[in-house]
C-alpha positions in Angstrom: 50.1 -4.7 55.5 49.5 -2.6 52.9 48.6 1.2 52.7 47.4 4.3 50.2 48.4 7.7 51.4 46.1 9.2 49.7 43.1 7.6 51.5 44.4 7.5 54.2 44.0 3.9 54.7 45.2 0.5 55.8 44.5 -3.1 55.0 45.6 -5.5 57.7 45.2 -9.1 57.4 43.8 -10.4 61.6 42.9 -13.3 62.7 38.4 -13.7 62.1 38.4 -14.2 65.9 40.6 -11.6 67.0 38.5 -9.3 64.6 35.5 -10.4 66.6 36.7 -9.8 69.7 38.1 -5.9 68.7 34.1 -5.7 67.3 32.6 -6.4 70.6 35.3 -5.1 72.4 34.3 -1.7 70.5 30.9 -2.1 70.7 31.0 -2.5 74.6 33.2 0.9 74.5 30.9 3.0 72.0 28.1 2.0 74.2 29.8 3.9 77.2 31.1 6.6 75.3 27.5 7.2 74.0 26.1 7.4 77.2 29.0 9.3 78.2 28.6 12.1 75.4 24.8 11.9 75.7 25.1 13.3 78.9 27.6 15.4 78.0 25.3 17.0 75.1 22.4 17.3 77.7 25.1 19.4 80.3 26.3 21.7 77.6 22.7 22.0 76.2 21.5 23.8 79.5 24.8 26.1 79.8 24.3 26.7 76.5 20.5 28.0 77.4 21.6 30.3 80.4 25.0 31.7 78.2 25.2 31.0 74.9 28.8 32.4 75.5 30.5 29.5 77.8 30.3 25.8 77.1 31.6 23.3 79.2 34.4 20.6 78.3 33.4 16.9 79.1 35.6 15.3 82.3 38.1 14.0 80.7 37.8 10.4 79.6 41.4 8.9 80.9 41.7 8.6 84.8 45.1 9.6 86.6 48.2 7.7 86.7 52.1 7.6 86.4 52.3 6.0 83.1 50.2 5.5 79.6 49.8 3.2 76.9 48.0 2.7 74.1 46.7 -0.8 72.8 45.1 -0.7 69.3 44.0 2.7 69.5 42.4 2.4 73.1 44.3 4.6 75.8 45.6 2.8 79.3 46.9 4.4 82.1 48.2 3.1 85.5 49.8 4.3 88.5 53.0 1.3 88.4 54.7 -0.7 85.4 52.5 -3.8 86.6 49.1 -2.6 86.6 49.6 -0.9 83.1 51.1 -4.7 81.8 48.1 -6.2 83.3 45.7 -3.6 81.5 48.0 -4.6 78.5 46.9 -8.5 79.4 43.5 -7.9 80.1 42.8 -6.5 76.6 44.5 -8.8 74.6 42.4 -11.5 77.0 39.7 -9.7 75.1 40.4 -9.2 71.9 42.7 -12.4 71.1 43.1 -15.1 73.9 45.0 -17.3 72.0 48.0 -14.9 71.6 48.1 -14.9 75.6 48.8 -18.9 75.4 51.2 -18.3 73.3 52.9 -15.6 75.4 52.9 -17.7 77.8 55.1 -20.3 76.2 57.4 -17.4 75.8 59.8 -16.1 78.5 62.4 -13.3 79.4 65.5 -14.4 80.5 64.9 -16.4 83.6 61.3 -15.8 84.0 57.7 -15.8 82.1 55.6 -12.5 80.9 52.7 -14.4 81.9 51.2 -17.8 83.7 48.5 -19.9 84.4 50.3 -21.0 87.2 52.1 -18.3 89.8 54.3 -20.7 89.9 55.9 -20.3 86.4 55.8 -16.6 86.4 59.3 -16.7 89.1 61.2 -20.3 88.9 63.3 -21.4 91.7 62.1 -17.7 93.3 59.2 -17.6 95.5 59.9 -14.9 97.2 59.8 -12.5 94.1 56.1 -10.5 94.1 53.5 -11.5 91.3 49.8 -10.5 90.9 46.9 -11.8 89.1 45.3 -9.7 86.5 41.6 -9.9 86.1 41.5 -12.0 83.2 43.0 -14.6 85.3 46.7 -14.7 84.4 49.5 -14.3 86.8 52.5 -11.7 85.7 55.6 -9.7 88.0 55.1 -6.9 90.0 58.9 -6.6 89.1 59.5 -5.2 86.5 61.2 -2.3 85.3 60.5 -0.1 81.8 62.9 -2.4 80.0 61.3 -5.5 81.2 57.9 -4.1 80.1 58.9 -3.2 76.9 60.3 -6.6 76.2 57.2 -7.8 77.5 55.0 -5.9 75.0 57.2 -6.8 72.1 56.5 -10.4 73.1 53.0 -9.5 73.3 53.4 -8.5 69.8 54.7 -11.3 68.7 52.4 -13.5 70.0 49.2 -11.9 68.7 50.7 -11.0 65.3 50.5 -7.0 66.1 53.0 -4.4 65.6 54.7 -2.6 68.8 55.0 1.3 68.7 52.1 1.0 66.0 49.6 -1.3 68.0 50.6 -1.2 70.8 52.4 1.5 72.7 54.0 2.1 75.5 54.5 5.9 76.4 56.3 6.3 79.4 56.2 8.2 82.5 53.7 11.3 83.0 56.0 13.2 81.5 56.2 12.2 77.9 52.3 11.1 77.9 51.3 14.6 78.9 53.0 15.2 75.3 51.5 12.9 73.6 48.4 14.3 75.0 48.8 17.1 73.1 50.1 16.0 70.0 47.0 14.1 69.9 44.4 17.0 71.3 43.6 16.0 74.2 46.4 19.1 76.3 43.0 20.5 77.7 42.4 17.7 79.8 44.4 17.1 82.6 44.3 13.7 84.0 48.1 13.7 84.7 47.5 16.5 88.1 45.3 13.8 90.2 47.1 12.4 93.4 47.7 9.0 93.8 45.4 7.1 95.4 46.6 6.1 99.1 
């Protein structure tokens, strides 16, 4: 990896496919941000007409939830440690398949981050809970912050990507809402929105 200061800029060396799948993965994202801020523009174009004095701020673009991520610059957020690995999955399902077989190979301590089979995820322990993301591979519902994190790094590992950089994990509610504001989006408080029962 190299990088100028000056320009502000990066050159990473990716996989072609991988690139491809972040293209379309982008695409597919732009598209619903467009429509997003289209209607957005048409909502603050008529409050703009009745008072050119108030404007409204767009819903904010994150829903609620305990704990945030980040995975190549696209922000996840989920209520428990499992659902925010499988978001983690999920997009890397996307954007590089072939890093998830290779995680897959991989495993912490007595068990696997992730499986084809629900089988592999807990050995010799079928009584342990695992769920199925929607991408179609099998991970533990438990797992601690620790376990996650050694989870991403692996993640890392496997699709050649750099954790804290790539991918992020940010914690509980409490640190994201910081991050939040360090990176402008403080006005919009997705962190106050009950958990779903």
């Amino acid at each position: 990896m190299r990088s100028d200061l000056a320009t502000r800029t990066v050159l990473v060396q990716l996989p072609a496919c991988f690139v491809e799948a972040l293209l379309e993965f982008h695409a597919s994202l732009n598209t619903e941000v467009t429509e997003a801020l289209g209607a957005s523009v048409v909502d603050s174009a008529k409050a703009h007409s009745e008072s050119p004095l108030e404007v409204e701020l767009p819903a904010p673009l994150l829903p609620g939830g305990k704990y945030g991520g980040e995975f190549l610059g696209v922000h996840v957020v989920a209520w428990t440690l499992p659902e925010i690995f499988a978001q983690f999955v999920d997009m890397t399902a996307k954007v590089a398949p072939e890093a998830l077989d290779k995680l897959a190979g991989m495993s912490a301590r007595r068990r696997r981050f992730v499986a084809r089979n629900p089988e592999a995820i807990h050995p010799g322990n079928r009584h342990l809970p695992i769920t199925r993301t929607a991408s179609g591979w099998w991970i533990s519902k438990n797992i601690g912050q620790e376990d996650l994190k050694r989870a991403l790094r692996a993640l890392c590992d496997a699709a050649g990507l750099t954790f804290g950089a790539d991918v992020k994990f940010l914690g509980a509610v409490k640190r994201r809402a910081a991050w939040e504001r360090r990176n402008g989006l403080g006005n919009n408080d997705v962190t106050a929105q009950p958990h779903p029962a």
